[in-house]
Phi, psi and omega in degrees: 000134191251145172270151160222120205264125191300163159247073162259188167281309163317311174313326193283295178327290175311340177272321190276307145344300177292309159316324147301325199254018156082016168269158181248129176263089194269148178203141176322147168222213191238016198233236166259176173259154195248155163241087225278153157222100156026069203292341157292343215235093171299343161279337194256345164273354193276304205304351172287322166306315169350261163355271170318331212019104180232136176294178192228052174237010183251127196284145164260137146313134167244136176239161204210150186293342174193195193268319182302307156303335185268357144256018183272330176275339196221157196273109185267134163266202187295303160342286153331308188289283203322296193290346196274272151021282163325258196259353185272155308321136189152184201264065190235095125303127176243155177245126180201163173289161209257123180280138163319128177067000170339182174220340164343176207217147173304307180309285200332291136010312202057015176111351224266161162299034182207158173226139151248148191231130189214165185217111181319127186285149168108118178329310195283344210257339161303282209308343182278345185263337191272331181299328226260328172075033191201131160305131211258101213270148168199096197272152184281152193305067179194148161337179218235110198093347189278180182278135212266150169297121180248009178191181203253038163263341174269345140304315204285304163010270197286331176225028175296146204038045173251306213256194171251317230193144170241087191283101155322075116084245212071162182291167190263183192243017183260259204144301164249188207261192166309129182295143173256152193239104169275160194204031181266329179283179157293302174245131171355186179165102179255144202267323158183157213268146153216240213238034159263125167279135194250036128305336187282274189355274171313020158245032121281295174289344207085195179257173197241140185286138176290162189274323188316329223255002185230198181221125229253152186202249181280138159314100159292343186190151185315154184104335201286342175314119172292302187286070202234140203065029189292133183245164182288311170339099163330154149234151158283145179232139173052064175283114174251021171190169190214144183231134178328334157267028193229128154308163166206124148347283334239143179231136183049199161335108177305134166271159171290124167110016166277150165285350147178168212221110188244135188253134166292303173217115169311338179266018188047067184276264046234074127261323191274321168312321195301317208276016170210039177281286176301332160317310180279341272198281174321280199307313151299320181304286180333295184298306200281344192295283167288019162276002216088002184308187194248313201191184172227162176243138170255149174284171157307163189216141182282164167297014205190140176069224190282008185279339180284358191278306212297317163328303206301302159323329193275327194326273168325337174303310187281347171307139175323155171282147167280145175294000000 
């Protein structure tokens, strides 16, 4: 039976219990909601793959309550300090070496000399890392391809009696999940966009290596699976016409003649697309599913700020399935 927990004090207490005791907790952030475990605890990190059914060579995030704790684990340079600075609390990843004697769980990790770390905007979700005294690994709270969760019904959805507990919330205000930064190399390296943009990014770092400007191998970090975000439905991708058996996408002005239609933002925002990209993504895969529909079209989406995030997510939607 998975509880689902107010965000009082007591509930944050009862979530932070469980997680000490080597239970999985999904909670809300200001990104998507996660599905945190005891990130020192190699068993309780397993049970997140479980869970998810994740390949398990792909690494979790760990959060942390503030920047100091999130380098107790990981080796920061200046770089590192300016964006923490900056963008902590929020929706930054950092990828950095993992400090001698760490306590980060190997599984968590993937095998790899490096953790990525971030430290989450939000009154409840600070109070739950500092209740809980432990680095928290959390990938987001959903099968392992699925459309990642923005509020916690859609946790429930996708994993009730998998999970111990749902701490509630509310929906989050991002949308997507954390931009990820590696800072392991010679130069930035971004692994993957969310919702720290990355202009933002360059006017701290400089410039920045692109995930397009390389070829992919081992995963560093989360997010990096191409058939990733999947709804069962194909996706289309930069639909410049729609046919009456297709769900539709749509960003600004519906093109005409889909059998439904979820607008991300009718004003063409895309902060406002971001913060309801999986919310549509569910709802055509579902909606269009039982109508009979074929598939769904995404419309374009811009090149720029979270739209490059928003892309990536569609990207992935549309990658071929692994056999």
């Amino acid at each position: 039976m998975t509880e689902r927990l107010e965000a009082s004090d007591a509930g944050i207490a009862r979530a932070a219990d469980l997680l000490r005791a080597g239970g999985l907790v999904a909670f809300g952030t200001e990104t998507v909601y996660g599905l945190g475990a005891d990130a020192t605890n190699d068993t309780a990190v397993a049970h997140i793959f479980a869970a998810k059914e994740r390949p398990r060579f792909n690494p979790l995030i760990s959060h942390f309550p503030d920047a100091e704790a999130a380098f107790a684990e990981a080796v920061p340079n200046d770089l590192a300090r300016r964006l923490a600075d900056r963008f902590w609390p929020g929706p930054l990843t950092l990828v950095l070496p993992r400090q001698p004697g760490g306590t980060i769980s190997d599984l968590a990790a993937a095998g790899l000399p490096s953790v990525a770390v971030r430290v989450p905007r939000g009154a409840v979700t600070a109070a739950l890392l500092r209740a809980t005294g432990r680095p928290v690994a959390a990938p987001s709270a959903n099968l392992s391809g699925k459309v990642s969760p923005s509020d916690a019904y859609h946790v429930l959805r996708g994993l009730t009696g998998r999970i111990d507990a749902v701490l509630d919330s509310g929906p989050c205000q991002v949308g997507v999940e954390s931009t990820v930064l590696d800072l392991t190399g010679t130069a930035p390296m971004l692994l993957r966009p969310g919702g720290v943009t990355i202009e933002a990014l360059a006017e701290i770092c400089g410039p920045i290596s692109h995930p397009d400007d390389y070829a992919d191998t081992l995963p560093v970090s989360p997010g990096r699976m191409e058939s990733h975000y999947a709804p069962s439905l194909p996706v289309r991708l930069d639909a410049q016409e729609v046919g009456a058996d297709e769900a539709l996408l749509a960003f600004g002005p519906e093109l005409p003649g889909a059998g439904l239609v979820w607008n991300l933002s009718p004003s063409g925002t895309v902060d406002e697309a971001a913060a309801r990209l999986f919310a549509g993504l569910r709802f055509l895969d579902s909606e269009g599913a039982r109508r009979g529909l074929t598939r769904i079209a995404a419309m374009p989406i811009p090149r720029a700020g979270l739209g490059l995030a928003i892309r990536d997510r569609l990207r992935r939607a549309a990658s071929p399935r692994p056999a």
